[in-house]
Legacy VTK file of the C-alpha trace (Angstrom):
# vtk DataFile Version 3.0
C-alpha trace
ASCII
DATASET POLYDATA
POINTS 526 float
0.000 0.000 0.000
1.246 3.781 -0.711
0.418 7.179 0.258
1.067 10.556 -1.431
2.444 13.087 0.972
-0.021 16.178 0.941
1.331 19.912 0.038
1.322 22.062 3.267
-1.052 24.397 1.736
-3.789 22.040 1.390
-6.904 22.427 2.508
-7.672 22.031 6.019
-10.853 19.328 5.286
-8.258 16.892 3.119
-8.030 13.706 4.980
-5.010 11.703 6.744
-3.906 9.283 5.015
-4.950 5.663 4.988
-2.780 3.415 3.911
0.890 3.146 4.026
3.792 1.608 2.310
5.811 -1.668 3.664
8.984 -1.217 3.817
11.167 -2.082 0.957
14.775 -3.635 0.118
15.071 -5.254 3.707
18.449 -7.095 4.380
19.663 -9.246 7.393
23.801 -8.883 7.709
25.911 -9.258 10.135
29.512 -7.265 9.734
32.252 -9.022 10.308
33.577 -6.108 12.854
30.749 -7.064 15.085
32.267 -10.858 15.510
28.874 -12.067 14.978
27.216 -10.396 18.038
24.410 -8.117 16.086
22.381 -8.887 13.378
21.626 -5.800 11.328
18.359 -5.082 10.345
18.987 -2.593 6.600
15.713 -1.393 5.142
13.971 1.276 2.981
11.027 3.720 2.934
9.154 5.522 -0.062
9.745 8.781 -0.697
6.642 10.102 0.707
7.115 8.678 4.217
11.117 10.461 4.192
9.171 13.507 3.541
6.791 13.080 6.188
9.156 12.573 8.291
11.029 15.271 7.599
8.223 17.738 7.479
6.789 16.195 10.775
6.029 19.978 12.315
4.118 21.465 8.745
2.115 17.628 9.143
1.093 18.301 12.677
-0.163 21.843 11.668
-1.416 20.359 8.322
-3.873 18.081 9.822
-4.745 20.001 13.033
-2.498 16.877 14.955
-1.261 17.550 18.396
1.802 14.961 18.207
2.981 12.696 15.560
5.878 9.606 15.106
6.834 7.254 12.755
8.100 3.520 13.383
9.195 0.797 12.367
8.555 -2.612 14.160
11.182 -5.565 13.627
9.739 -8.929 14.216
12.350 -12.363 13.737
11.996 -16.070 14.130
15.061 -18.698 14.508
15.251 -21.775 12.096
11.368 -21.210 10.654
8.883 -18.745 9.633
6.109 -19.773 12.177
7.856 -18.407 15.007
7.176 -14.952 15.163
7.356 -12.494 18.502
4.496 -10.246 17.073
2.091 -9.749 20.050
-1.333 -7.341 19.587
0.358 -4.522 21.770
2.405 -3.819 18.955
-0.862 -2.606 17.297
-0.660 -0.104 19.646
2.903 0.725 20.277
1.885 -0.178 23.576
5.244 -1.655 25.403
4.050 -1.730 29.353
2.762 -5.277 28.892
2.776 -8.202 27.228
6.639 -8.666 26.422
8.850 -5.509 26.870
12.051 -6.326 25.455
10.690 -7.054 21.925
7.995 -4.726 22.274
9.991 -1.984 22.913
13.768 -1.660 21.977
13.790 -4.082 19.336
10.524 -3.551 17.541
9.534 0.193 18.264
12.266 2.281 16.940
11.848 5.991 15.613
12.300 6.491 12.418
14.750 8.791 10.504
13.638 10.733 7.211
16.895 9.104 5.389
15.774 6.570 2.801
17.491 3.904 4.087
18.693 2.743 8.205
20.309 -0.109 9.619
18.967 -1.165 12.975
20.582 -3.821 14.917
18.816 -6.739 16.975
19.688 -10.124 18.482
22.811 -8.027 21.048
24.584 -11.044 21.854
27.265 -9.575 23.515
26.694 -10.865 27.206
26.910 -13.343 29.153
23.595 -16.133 30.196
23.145 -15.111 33.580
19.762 -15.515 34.758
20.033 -12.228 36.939
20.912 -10.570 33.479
17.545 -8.730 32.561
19.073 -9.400 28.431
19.121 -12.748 28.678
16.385 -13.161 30.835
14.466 -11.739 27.929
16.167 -13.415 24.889
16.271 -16.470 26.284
11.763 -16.937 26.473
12.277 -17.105 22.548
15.265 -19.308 22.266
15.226 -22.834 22.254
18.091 -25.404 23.691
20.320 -26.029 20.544
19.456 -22.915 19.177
22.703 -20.980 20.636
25.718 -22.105 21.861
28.787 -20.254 24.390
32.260 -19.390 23.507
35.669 -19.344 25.676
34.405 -16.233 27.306
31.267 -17.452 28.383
28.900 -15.860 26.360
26.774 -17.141 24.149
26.048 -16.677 20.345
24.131 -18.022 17.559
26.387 -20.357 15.064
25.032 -18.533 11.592
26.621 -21.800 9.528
23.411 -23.927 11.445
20.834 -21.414 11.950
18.680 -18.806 10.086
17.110 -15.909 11.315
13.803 -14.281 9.228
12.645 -11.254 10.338
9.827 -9.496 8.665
8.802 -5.427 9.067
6.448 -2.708 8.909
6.080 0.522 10.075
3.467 2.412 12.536
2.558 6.055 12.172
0.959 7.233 16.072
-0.446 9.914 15.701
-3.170 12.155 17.754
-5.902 14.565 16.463
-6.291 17.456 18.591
-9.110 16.887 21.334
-8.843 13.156 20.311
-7.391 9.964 21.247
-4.324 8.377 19.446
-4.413 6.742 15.768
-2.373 4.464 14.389
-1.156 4.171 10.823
0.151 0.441 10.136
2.040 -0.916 6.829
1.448 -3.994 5.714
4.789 -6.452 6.682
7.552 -6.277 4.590
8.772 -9.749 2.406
10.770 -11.684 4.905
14.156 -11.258 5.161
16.601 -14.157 5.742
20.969 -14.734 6.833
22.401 -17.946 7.787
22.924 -20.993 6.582
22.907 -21.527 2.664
22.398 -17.688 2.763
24.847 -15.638 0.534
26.497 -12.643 1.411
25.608 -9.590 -0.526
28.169 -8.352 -3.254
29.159 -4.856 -3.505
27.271 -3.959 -7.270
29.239 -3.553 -10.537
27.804 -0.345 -11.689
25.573 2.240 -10.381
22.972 4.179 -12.117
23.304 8.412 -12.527
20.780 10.799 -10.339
18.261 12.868 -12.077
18.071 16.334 -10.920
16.154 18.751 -12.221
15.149 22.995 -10.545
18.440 24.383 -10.301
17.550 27.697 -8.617
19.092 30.518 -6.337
18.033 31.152 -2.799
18.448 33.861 -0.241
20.992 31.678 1.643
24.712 31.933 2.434
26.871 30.073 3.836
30.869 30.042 4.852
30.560 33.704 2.997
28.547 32.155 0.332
25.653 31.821 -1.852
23.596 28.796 -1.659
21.535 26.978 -4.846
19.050 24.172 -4.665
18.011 21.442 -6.689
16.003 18.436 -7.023
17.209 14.901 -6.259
15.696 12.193 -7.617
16.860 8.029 -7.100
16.628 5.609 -9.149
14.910 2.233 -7.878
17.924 0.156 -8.451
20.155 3.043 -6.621
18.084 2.875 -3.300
18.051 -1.232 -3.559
22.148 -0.925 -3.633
21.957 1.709 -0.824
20.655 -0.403 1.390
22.984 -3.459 0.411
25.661 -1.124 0.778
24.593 -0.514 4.308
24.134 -3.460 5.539
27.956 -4.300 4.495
28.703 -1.157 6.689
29.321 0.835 3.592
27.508 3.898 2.122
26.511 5.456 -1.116
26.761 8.991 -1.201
25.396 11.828 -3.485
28.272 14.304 -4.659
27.714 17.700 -7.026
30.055 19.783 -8.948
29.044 23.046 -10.413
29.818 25.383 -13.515
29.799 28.744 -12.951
30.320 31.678 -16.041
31.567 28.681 -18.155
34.547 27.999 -15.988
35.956 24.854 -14.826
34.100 22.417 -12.904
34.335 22.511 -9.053
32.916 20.187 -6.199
30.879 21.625 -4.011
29.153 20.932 -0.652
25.670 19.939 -0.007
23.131 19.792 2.758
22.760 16.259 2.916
24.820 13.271 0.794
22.084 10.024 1.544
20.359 8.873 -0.682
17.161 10.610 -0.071
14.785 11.869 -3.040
14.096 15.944 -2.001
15.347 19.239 -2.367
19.370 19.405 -1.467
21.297 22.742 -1.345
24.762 23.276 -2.619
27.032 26.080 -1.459
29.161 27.684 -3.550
31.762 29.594 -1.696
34.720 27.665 -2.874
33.241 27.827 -6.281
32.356 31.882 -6.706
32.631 34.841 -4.263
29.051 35.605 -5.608
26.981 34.347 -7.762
23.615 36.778 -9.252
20.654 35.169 -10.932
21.884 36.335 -14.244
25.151 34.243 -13.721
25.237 31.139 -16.109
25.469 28.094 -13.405
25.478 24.383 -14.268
25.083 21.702 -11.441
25.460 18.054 -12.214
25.751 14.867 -9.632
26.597 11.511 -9.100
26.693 8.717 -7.088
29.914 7.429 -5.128
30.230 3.896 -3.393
32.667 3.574 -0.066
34.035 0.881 2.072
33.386 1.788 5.552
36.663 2.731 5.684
36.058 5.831 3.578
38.244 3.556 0.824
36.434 4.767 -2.716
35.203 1.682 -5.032
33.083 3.118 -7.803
31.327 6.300 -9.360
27.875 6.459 -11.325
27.960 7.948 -14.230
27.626 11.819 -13.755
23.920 13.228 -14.046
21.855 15.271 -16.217
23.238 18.653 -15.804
20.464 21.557 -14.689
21.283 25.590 -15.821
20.213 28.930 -14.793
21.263 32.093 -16.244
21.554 30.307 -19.706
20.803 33.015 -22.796
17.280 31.716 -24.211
18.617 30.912 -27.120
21.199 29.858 -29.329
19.757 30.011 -32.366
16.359 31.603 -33.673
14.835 32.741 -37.241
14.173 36.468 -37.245
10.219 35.808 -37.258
10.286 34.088 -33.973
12.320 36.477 -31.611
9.365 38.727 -30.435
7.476 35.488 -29.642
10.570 34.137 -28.154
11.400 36.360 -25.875
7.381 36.767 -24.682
8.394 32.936 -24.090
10.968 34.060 -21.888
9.269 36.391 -19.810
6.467 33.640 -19.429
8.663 31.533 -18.113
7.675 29.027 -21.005
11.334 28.062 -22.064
12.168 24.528 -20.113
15.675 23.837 -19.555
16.146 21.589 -22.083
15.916 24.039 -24.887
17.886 27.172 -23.283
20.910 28.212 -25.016
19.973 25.215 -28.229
19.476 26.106 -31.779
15.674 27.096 -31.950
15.665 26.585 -35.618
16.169 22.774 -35.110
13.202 19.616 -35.213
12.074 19.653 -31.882
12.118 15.891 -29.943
8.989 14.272 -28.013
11.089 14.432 -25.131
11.373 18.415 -25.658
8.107 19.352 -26.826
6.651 17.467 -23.453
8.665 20.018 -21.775
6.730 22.762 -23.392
3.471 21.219 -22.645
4.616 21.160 -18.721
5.451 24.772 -18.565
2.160 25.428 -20.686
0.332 23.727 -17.887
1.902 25.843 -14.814
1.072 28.905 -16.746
-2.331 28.720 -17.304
-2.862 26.556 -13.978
-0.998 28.540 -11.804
0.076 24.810 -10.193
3.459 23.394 -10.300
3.249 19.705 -12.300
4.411 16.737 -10.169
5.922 13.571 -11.692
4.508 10.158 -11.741
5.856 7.806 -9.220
5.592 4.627 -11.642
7.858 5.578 -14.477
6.040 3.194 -17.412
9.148 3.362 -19.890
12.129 1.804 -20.152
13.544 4.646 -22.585
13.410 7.803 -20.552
13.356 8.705 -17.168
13.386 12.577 -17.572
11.331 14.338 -14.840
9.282 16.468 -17.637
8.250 13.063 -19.726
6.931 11.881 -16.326
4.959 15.371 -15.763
3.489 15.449 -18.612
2.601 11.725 -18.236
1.009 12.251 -14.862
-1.141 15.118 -16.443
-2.292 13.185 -19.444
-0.809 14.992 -21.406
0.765 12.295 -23.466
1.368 8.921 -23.654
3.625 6.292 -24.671
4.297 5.004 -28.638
3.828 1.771 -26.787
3.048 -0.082 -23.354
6.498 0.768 -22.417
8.446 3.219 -24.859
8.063 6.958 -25.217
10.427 7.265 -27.811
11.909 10.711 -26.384
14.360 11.668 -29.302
11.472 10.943 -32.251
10.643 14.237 -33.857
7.052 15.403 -33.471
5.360 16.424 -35.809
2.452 19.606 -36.014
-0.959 17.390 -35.507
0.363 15.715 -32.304
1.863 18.909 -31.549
-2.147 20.466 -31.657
-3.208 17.344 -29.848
-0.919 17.596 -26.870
-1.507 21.122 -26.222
-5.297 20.517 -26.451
-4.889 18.196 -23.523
-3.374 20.266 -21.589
-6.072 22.821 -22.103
-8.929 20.232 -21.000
-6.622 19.793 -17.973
-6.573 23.007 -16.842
-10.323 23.878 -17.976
-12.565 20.606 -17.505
-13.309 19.500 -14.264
-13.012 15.388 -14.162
-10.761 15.199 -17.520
-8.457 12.600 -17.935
-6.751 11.154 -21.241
-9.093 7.862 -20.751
-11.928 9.589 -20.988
-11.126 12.350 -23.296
-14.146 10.811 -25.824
-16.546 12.100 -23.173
-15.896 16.110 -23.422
-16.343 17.978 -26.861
-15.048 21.244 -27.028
-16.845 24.022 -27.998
-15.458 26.244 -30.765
-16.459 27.716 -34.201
-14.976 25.197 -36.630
-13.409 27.002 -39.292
-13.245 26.143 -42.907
-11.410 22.610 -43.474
-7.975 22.874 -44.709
-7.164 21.675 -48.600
-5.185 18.787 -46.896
-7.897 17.790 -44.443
-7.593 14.381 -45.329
-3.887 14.233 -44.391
-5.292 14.704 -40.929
-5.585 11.863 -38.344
-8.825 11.109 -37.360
-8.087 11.348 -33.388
-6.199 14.449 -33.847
-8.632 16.478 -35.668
-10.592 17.988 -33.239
-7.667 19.504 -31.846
-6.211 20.983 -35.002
-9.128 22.591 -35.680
-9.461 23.719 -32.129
-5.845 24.988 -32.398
-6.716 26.852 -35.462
-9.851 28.903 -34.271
-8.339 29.981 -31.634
-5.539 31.423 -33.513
-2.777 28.932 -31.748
-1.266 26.979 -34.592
-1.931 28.276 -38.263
-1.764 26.971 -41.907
1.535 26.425 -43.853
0.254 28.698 -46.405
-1.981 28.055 -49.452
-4.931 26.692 -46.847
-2.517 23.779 -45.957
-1.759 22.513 -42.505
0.744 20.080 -42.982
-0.237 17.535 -40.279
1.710 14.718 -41.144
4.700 13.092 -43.369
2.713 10.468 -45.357
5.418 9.202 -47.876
9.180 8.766 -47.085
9.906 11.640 -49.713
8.579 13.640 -46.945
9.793 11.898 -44.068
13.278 12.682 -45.332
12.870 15.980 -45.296
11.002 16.562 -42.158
8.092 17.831 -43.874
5.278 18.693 -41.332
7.651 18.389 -38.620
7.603 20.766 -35.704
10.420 23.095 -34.948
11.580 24.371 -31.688
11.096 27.923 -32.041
7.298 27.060 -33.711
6.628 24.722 -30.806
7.435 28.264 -28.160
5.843 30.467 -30.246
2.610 28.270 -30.053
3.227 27.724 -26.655
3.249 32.108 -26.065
-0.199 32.431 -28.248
-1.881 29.516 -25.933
-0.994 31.264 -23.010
-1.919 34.291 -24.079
-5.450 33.489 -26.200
-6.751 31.035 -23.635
-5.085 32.414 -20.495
LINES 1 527
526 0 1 2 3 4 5 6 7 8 9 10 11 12 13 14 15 16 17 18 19 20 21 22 23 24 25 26 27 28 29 30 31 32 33 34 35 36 37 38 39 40 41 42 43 44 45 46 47 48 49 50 51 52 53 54 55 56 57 58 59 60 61 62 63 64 65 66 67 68 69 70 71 72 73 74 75 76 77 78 79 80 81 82 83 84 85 86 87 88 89 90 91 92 93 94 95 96 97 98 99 100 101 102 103 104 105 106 107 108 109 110 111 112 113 114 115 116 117 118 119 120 121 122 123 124 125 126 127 128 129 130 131 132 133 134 135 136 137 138 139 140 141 142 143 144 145 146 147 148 149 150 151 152 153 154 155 156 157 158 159 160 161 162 163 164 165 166 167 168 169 170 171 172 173 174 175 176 177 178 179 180 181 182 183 184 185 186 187 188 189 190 191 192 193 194 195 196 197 198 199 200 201 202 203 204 205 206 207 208 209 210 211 212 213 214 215 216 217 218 219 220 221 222 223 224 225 226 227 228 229 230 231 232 233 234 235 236 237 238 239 240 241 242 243 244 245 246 247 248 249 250 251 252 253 254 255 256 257 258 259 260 261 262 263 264 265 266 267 268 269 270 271 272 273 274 275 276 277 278 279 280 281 282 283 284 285 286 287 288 289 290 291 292 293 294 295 296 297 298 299 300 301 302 303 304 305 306 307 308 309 310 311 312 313 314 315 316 317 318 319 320 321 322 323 324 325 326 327 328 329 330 331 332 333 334 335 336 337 338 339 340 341 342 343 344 345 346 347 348 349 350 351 352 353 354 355 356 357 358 359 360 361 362 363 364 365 366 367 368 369 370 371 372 373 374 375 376 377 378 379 380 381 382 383 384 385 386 387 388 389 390 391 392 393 394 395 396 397 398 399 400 401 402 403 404 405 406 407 408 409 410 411 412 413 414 415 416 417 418 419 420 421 422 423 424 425 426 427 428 429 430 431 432 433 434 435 436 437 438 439 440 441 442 443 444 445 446 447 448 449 450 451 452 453 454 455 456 457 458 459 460 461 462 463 464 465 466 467 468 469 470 471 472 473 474 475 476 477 478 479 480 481 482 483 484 485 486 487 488 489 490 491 492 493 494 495 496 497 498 499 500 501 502 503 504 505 506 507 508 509 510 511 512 513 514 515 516 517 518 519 520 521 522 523 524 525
């Protein structure tokens, strides 16, 4: 089960959430440093509970709460998977009865917003002595045979004959104000395994880059410094290797280098290094006395795995890299540069065009970006990602806005094709979509069929027929209000139909056309 985190400036009648998401990537280990005395309990959270958790005061005033906490409850059985410690209280987070020791220290621990912790359990660094309150607590759940002593007299569990499974979840308590506690419980986690026939994790070959994306300045400074931020966002596979590298007591950590006024690249510091999706700041005092918002600055990142010695072992490839204080433009056609730079003002350029040749084909991938900052202009909201990325060719964070928004789609169940050129009737289609978005309460691309938009048709263009059936509607739509106009002689030029005109790119949308369009949409149907 999953829950979206709610913006702070949400209504005060939205709801708490209701369900909530098992942990993930859980992994038994047990370092060799420890001699065998701990077993080490690695695991991972969704990126919506790390932001809970680390917005835990704007929650409590979101939802009127007078306390909230976040858990996570460790349950383990020796040599089978019918012998779990779970008791009801834990239902509760109630550890004054029942069984204290695995009600309390080793099953309710507080949670910290980092993607992924390491939590030990099984301490078997003591002695059996019945007057030991420890042992007199382990030893209700361990059978005779099941642990053995050593030359100093205390006793441990022989990992080449047994197997521990331990299974998790986690517990949100929480309290309404002038009511009595709730509880928020995940479902349990797969079940986790070491011991005997159990292989040690290996450290991975190769790790995958970040994506980053909203480089922008802030009114920080630091060490005599200004202070950017930026988006960080981590891949699946990158969290699941996190959390393998901490359970060998090694770490993955997030490092940036910026660009500033075209210079060299330079490493800089940032507010956090986990592996934790979010918002990270990077200071730039070693980089640039000062830095304005007209200065050009380029951030990029990667990923760097570490013994837990601090000894390096590999490097991700580096990261997209993010701008501001790019020129608009590289290259435009003389027509287009009062449009463009109304594009500019509107904040309608996306970063992925800034400082390119506008005269160029413009991708899928690019022309998505459009659509997104289309979408914030006339909605006034910021677009969020989808969580599920469906494609196995892209993961840029624009594809996956416009995705969420219906805005487009896939050329297939699982390929967007991001560097295919678009051409001028899916260029009309997209941008009608995102005006039903913004405009039609209860739209969605499934049920587009349903709502007809209402418009003055205007005469049919002399290549009408060239025109896709689905996309029809919109180029006509696109053309009464003025948005996208004829090629000239009453032709629009939908489509390449023969591979005469494939070659040649005929009908095929340029960048600066796709921001001009993008200008009259805001402006006609603002």
């Amino acid at each position: 089960m999953c829950f979206a985190l709610l913006p702070v400036t949400a209504l005060a009648d939205e709801s708490f959430p209701t369900t909530l998401e098992a942990p993930t990537d859980v992994i038994l280990s047990i370092p060799k440093r420890d001699h065998g005395k701990y077993v080490y309990v690695t695991f991972n959270k969704s990126e919506a509970l790390s932001a809970m958790i680390n917005k835990k005061m704007e929650i409590v005033k979101q939802f009127d709460l007078d306390y909230i906490d976040f858990y996570i409850q460790i349950d383990w059985s020796l040599d089978s998977k019918d012998d779990w410690k779970y008791h009801p209280n834990w239902d509760v987070v109630n550890s004054s009865v029942g069984d204290p020791y695995f009600e309390g220290e080793y099953v309710n621990k507080m949670l910290l917003p980092d993607t992924t912790e390491r939590i030990p359990i099984l301490n078997q660094n003591y002695k059996p002595d019945p007057a030991n309150s420890n042992w007199r607590e382990l030893s209700t759940h361990l059978k005779e045979g099941q642990y053995s002593i050593d030359e100093k007299g205390e006793f441990y569990i022989d990992w080449t004959k047994h197997t521990v499974y331990v299974r998790t979840r986690f517990v949100i308590r929480y309290k309404p104000k002038g009511g009595d506690y709730a509880y928020l419980i995940s479902d349990w986690s797969p079940i986790a395994a070491y011991g005997k026939d159990y292989k040690p994790l290996e450290i991975p070959e190769k790790l995958e880059a970040p994506v980053i994306s909203g480089l922008r300045m802030t009114d920080r400074t630091l060490n005599g410094g200004p202070v950017v931020a930026f988006n960080l966002k981590n891949p699946e596979s990158v969290k699941k290797a996190s959390a393998g590298a901490k359970s060998l007591s090694d770490y993955i950590i997030v490092v940036a280098e910026v660009s500033i006024g075209g210079g060299e690249w330079k490493e800089v510091g940032l507010s956090d290094r986990d592996i934790t999706d979010g918002e990270l700041y990077a200071e730039l005092a070693h980089a640039a006395e000062s830095v304005s918002e007209d200065t050009h600055v380029k951030l990029r990142a990667r990923y760097q795995y570490h013994k837990g010695n601090g000894t390096f072992v590999l490097a991700s490839d580096w990261s997209n890299v993010i701008e501001f204080g790019a020129p608009a433009w590289g290259n435009a056609s003389q027509w287009a540069t009062a449009e463009l730079k109304k594009a500019d003002e509107l904040g309608l350029i996306p970063d992925s065009l800034r400082g390119t040749d506008l005269t160029k084909p413009i991708t899928r991938l690019e022309f998505a970006a459009v659509c997104v900052k289309v979408y914030e202009a006339l909605s006034g909201t910021k677009a969020i990602p989808a969580v599920v990325n469906p494609f196995t060719d892209t993961k840029d964070i624009e594809v996956l806005k416009a995705y969420n928004l219906g805005i487009t789609t896939g050329t297939s169940a699982d390929k967007f094709s991001p560097n295919e050129l678009l051409n001028r009737e899916q260029a009309a289609t997209m941008l009608t979509r995102v005006f039903k978005r913004v405009t039609i309460p209860g739209w969605t691309i499934q049920t587009d069929s349903q709502f007809k938009l209402s418009y003055k048709k205007p005469a049919p263009f002399a290549d009408d027929a060239k025109i896709s059936s689905w996309a029809k509607d919109s180029v006509y739509f696109m053309a009464a209000n003025d948005i996208i106009k004829g090629t000239g002689n009453n032709m629009f030029s939908p489509r390449a139909t023969t591979p005469e005109e494939e070659a040649r790119n005929y009908a095929t949308a340029t960048r600066e056309q796709a921001l001009v369009i993008a200008v009259r949409m805001v402006e006609n149907l603002g």
